[in-house]
N, C-alpha and C positions, 0 to 999 in steps of 0.2 A: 532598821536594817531591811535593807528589800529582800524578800523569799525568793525572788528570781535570781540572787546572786550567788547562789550557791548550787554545783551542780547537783547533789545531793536531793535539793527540794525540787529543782525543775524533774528530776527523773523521778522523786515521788508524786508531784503534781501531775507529769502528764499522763503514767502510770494511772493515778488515780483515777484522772477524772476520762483516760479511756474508759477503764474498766465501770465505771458510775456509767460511763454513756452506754455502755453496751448493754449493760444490767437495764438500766432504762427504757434503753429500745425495744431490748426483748420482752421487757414484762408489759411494756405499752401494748407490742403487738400481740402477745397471750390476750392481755385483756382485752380489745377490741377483738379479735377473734374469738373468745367465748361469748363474749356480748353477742355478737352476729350469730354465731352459732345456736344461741337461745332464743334469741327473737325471729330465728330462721325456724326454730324447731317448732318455738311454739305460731307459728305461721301454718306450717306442716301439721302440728296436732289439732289443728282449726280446719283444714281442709280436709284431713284424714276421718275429722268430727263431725262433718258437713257431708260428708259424700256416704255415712254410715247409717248420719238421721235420713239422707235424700233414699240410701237402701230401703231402709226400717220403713216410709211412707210408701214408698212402691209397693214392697210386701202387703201391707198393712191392706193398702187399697184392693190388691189383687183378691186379699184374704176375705174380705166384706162382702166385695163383688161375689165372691164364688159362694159366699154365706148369703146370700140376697135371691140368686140365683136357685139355689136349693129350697128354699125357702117358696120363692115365687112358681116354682115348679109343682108344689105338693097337689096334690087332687082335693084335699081338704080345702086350700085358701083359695082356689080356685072357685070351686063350687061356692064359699061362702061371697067370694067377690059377683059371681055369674047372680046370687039372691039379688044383688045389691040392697041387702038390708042391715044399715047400718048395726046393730045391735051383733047380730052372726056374727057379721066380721070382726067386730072389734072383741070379741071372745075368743075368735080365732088368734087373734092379733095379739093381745095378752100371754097366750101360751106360747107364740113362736118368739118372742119379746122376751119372757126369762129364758128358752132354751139357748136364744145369742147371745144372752146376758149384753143385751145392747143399751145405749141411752135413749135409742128412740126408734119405733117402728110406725112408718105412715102406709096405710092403702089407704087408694084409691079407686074411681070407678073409670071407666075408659071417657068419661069426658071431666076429667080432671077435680069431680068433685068428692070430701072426706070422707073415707065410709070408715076408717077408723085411725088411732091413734093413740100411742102407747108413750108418755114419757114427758111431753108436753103439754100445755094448754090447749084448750082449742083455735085461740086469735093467733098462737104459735104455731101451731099446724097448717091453718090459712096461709100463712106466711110459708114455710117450707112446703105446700102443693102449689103456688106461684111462682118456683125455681124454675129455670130454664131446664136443669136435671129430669124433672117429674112431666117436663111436658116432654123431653126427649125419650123419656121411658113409653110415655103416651104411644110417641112414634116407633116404639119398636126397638128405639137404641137406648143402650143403658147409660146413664149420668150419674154427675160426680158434682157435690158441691160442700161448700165450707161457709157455715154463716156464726157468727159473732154473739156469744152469750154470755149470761153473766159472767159464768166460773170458767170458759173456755171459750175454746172453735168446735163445733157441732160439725163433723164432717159426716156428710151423709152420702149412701151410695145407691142409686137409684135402679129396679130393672122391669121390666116390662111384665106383667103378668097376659098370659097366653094359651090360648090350645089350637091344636093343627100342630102340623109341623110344614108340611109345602106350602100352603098359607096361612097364617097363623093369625088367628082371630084374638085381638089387643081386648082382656078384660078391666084392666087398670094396668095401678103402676104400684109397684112394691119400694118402699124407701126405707133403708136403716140403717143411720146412726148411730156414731161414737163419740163421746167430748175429747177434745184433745186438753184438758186440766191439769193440774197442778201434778193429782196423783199420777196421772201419765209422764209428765215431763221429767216427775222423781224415775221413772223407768228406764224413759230416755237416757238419764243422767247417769243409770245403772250400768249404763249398755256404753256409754263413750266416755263418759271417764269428764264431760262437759256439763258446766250450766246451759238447761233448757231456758226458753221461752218461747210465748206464742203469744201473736199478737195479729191485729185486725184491726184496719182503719185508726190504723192514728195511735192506739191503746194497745198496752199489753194486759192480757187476757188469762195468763197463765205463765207460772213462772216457780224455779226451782230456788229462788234469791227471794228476800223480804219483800214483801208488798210496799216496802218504803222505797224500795228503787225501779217502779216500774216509771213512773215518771222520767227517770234518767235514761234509762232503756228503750222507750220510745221513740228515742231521736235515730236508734241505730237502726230501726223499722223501713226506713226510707233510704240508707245506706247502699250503693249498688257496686262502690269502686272495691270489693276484695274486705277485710280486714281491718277495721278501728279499734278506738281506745277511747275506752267511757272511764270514768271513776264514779265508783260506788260507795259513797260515805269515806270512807279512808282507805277501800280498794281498788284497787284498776284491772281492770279487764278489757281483754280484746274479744270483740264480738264478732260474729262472719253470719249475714243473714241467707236464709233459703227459703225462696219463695214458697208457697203451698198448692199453687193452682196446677191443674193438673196441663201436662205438654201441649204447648199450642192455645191456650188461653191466655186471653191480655189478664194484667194485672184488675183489679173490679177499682173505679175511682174514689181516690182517697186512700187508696194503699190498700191492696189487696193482704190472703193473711200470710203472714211470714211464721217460720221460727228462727229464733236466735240462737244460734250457738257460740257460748262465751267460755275462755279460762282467763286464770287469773293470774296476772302478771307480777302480784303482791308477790306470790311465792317463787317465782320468777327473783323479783328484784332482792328478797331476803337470799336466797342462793349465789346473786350476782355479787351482792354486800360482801356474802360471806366466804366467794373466790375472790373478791378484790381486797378482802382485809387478808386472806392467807398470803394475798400475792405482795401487799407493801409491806409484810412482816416478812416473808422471802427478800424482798428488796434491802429492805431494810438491814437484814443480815447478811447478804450479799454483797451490800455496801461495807460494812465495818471491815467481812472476811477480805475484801477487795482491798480497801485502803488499809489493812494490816498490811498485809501481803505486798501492797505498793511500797511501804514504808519498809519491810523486812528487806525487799528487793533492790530498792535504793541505799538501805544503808547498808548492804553486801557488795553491793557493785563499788558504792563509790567510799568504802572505808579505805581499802588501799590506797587511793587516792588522797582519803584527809589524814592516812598517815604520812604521806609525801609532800602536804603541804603544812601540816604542822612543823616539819621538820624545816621546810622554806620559811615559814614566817621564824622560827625563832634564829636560824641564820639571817634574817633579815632585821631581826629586833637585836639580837650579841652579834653581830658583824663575825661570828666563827664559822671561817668555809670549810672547819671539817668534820662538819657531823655528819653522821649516817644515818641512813633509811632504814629503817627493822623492818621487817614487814613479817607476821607470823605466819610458820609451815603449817600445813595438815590443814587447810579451813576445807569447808567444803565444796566453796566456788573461788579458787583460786585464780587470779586474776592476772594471764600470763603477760596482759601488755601494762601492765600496775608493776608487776615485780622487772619485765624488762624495765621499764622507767625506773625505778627505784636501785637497780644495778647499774645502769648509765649516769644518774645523779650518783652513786658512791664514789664509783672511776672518775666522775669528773670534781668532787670535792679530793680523793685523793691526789690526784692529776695536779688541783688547787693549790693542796697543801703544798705537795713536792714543790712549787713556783713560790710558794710564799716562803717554801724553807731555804730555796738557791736565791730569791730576790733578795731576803732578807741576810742573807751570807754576803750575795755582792754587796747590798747596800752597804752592811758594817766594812768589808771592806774598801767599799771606797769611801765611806766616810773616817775610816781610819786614815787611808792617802791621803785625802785630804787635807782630816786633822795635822797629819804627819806634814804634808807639805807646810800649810799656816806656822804649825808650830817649828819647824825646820826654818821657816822664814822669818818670824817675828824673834822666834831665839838667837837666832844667828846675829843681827843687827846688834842688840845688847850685850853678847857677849865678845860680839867685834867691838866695842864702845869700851867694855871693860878691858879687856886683852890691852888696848891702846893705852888703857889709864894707867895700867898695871905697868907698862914700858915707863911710865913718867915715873911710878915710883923705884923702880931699877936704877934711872939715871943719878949716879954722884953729888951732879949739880945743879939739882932739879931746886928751884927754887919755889919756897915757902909756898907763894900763888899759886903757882902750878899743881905742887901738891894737891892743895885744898880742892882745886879744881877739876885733877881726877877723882878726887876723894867724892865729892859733888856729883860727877857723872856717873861713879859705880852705885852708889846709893839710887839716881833717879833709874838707872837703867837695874838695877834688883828691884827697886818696885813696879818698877813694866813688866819684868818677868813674874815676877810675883800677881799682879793683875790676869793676866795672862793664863796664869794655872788656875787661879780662880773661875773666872769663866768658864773655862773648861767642865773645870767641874760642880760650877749651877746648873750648867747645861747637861751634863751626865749623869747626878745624884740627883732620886725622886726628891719633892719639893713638899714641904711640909708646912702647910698651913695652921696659923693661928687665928681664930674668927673671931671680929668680933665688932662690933656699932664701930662705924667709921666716919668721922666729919671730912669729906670729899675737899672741902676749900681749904680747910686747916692743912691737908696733904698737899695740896697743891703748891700752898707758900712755902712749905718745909723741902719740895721736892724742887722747887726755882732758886730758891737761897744756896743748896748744896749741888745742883746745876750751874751756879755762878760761880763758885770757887776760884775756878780759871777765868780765864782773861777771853773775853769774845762780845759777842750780842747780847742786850740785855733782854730779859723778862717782860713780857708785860701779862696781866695778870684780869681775865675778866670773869670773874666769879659770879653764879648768882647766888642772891643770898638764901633764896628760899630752896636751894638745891636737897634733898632730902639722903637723908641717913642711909647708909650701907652697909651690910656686914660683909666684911672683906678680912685679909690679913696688911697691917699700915704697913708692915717694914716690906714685905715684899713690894704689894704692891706701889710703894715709893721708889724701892730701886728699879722697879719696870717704867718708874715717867721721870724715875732721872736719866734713864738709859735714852727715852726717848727726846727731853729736853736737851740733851748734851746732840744728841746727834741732828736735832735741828739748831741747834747754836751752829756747829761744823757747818754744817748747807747755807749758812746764809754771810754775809759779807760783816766782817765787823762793827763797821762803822754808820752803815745804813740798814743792815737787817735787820729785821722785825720777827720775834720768836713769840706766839702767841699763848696761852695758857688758859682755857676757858671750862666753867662747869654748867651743865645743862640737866633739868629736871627732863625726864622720858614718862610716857607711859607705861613704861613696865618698870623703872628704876631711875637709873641716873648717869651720864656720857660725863665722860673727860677728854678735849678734843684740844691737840697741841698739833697748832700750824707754823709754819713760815712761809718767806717772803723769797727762797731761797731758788737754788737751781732747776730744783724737780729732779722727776725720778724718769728714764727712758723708760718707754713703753717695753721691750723686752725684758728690762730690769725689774719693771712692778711688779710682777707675778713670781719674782724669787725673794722679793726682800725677807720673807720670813726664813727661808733655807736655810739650814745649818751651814755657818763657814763661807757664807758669799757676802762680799761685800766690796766697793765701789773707792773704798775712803784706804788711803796707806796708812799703813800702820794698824788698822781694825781686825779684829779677828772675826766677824761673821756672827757672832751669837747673840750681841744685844738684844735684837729684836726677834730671834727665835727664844730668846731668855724668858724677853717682856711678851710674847706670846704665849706660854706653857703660864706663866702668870697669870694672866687675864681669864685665859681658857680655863685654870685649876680653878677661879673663884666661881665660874659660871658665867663669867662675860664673854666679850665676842670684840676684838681687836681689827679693824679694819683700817686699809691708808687708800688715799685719794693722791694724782700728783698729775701737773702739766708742767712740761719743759717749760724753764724760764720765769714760771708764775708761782712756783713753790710747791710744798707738799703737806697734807692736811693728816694726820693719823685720830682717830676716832675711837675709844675706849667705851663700850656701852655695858653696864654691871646692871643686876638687878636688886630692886631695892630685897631691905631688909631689916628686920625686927632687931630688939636688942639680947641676941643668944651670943652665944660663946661655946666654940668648940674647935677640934682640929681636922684637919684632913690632911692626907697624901694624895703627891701628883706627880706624875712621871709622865714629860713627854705631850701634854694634852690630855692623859688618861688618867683614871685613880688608879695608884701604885698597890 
């Protein structure tokens, strides 16, 4: 059964699958919108991360410089640097060394060579007095530089040591140092809520994440467009790099030093998992609560309805046009163009009845005029016949012969009247079947034998032999194919007419088909021959073949005729086979009684 045949299902179908689409759409566009919204946010907590460490190094460097400055000013490291004897100074250099609680403090002499240093080696120190920093301190101006160690970035802040003030005579250069390490980065990390690192040439140097991921971290060192995504062992993080050189300096070759600031998008994705599992479990129930509610709604709308078609089909399946529509008060969606429908089908089954009950009035009576005319007509003739014989027996000198031969005519004409009411009343009285295995051929010869009684065309008979078993009732249906073998004997010419008699196996059972050679049946006449009381032939009363109809039809066969003026008339009995049972039935009219 197709689901779209019913209105019922298309109005919970398309109910449903609105409501599934909209529930869909909207949870799609929730989810892409919090998706964006997170990867927006945590974009936003990367730059917000970025521009807090870019403060923190600002400060940081301000904070140095001014610690450097103080430092380079004292009258003490002065005087020790004006010795320039290494030894002095670097005693001096020791004590201002723990008071900055710094990683590293360098002086110098005003042509750029050690006079001491706190925190480093000495090939180290070489190294950080040939910074571009320490020779711009030389010059008067203070610098800034970032060089590459084991456990970090060494950021150092350079400043000119001096006396004068309108010209100020350059005794060296004061330099000191912070590491930017791990322990700081954990600070950093304190302060934004971010994974640090710091890195230099290529390598990371320092970092708030396992020393197993600086390797993977390094590639985001060189990064310039905004914002990536690394994966760390089984995390992912977006990282956003900030250079470290101070404004206005190129990056140093080979990648100058960066810090990285990373969050992590693991926690991110568990949050996203965990709005998009609430939201298919929302859907999910959304769905059911929908298509309940599709279904509630379809089968309210359209019950009124399959109450009004329940009631059509089974006027359509028992042929009674007067049933009514119930339809129950008090629902809660009462259904005003269901219940009009359902009052215009009552009116027009009542409307029905009242036609069925005046058709059925006129019918009986004009099939009473009718009868009444037939039997007014066929009575009359007989008992004019008799009246007449009746006068021969009046007469004094009515001789012997005569006698006999009214006596002859009132006898054949009391059995015409007598035949006469018989019919009548086959035709009028329900039909009472006797069922039971019938041999088809066997019937047929016993139904041509007492067809031939009278004087006319003979029989001829073509039986097949393998025609199969019937459950029927014999005697009836014998007087329905003598009824029809007599009235094609009448149709055809005595002496050259041909009356045929033939049995044919079917597909669903088994046909008895009696032809002649006879006049035919007019075209206007075909479509009455079954009619109560119509008939063609003087002297006939009309009912034979409405007799042998109600016959056929009570066994469950089906009685058709064929005819062309001039070439004869074929009548066609097709019965369904049948088993060997036994039982009865009543039949009135074509119907069971």
């Amino acid at each position: 059964m197709n689901m779209l045949s019913s209105l019922r299902s298309r109005i919970f179908l398309t109910t449903a699958m609105l409501a599934v689409l909209s529930i869909g759409v909207a949870i799609y566009l929730v989810s892409v919108r919090v998706t964006g919204e997170l990867e927006n946010s945590l974009n936003r907590e990367i730059l917000f991360a970025r521009r807090l460490v870019e403060q923190w190094r600002s400060d940081r460097t301000r904070t140095f410089t001014t610690m450097a400055r103080l430092v380079a000013d004292t009258p003490k490291l002065k005087a020790a640097v004006d010795t320039n004897d290494p030894p002095t100074v670097q005693d001096n250099a020791v004590d201002y060394q723990q008071q900055l609680n710094s990683n590293l403090l360098l002086v110098t002499n005003k042509s750029g060579q050690v006079l001491a240093t706190v925190g480093l080696s000495p090939s180290a120190a070489l190294v950080v007095a040939g910074q571009p920093a320490v020779r711009s301190a030389l010059a008067g101006q203070e610098g800034h530089a970032l060089l590459p160690q084991p456990g970090g970035i060494l950021q150092v802040v350079t400043v000119p040591i001096a006396v004068g003030a309108t010209h100020p005579d350059i005794l060296g250069a004061l330099g000191v140092g912070f590491l930017l390490d791990d322990a700081l980065a954990d600070q950093v990390k304190q302060i934004t809520g971010s994974e640090i690192a710091f890195g230099m040439d290529g390598r990371i140097l320092a970092s708030t994440l396992p020393p197993s991921t600086r390797q993977a971290l390094a590639s985001l060192l060189r990064a310039t467009a905004g914002p990536q995504q690394v994966t760390l062992g089984f995390e992912e993080f977006v990282g956003a790099p900030l250079p470290l050189e101070p404004p206005g300096e190129a990056a140093a070759p080979g990648g100058g030093p960066v810090a990285l600031i990373l969050r992590s998008r693991t926690e991110q994705r568990r949050f996203l998992q965990a709005i998009h599992t609430e939201l298919a479990v929302t859907a999910v129930v959304a769905v059911l609560l929908a298509t309940l509610f599709s279904f509630a709604v379809a089968r309210t709308i359209t019950r009124p309805l399959a109450a009004i078609t329940d009631v059509m089909r089974e006027v359509a399946a028992t042929g009674d046009l007067t049933r009514k529509i119930v339809l129950r008060g008090g629902q809660r969606w009462d259904d005003e163009d269901a219940r009009l429908l359902a009052t215009t089908f009552n009116t027009l089954t009542d409307s029905v009845g009242r036609f069925q009950r005046e058709i059925s009035q006129r019918e009986r009576l004009s099939s009473l005029g009718h009868l009444s005319t037939v039997i007014a007509h066929e009575v009359r003739n007989p008992l004019m016949i008799i009246k007449a014989a009746l006068h021969t027996f009046r007469r004094a000198d009515a001789m012997p012969e005569a006698v006999r031969e009214a006596a002859a005519d009132i006898d054949e004409e009391v059995r015409r009247l007598n035949r006469i009411v018989n019919e009548v009343l086959d035709f009028a009285r329900p039909i009472r079947f006797e069922l039971a295995p019938l041999d088809l051929n066997a019937l047929c010869r016993e139904a041509a034998v007492a067809a031939e009684a009278t004087p006319g065309a003979a029989v001829t008979l073509d039986l097949e032999v393998s025609a199969p078993t019937v459950t029927a009732d014999a005697e009836r249906l014998r007087i329905a194919l003598v009824n029809l073998i007599v009235n094609a004997r009448h149709a055809v010419d005595p002496s050259s007419g041909v009356v045929r008699v033939a049995t044919r196996s079917t597909a669903s059972g088994a046909a008895i088909i009696v032809g002649d050679n006879g006049v035919g049946i007019e075209g206007s006449d075909l479509a009455r021959v079954f009619d109560p009381y119509f008939t063609t032939r003087r002297g006939g009363t009309g009912l034979g073949l409405p007799i042998a109809k109600n016959i056929v039809e009570g066994l469950g066969g089906v009685i058709a005729v064929t005819s062309e003026v001039g070439h004869g008339t074929e009548i066609r009995i097709s019965l369904p086979g049948g088993g060997a049972r036994t039982t009865s039935a009543l039949f009135r009219h074509g119907r069971p009684a």
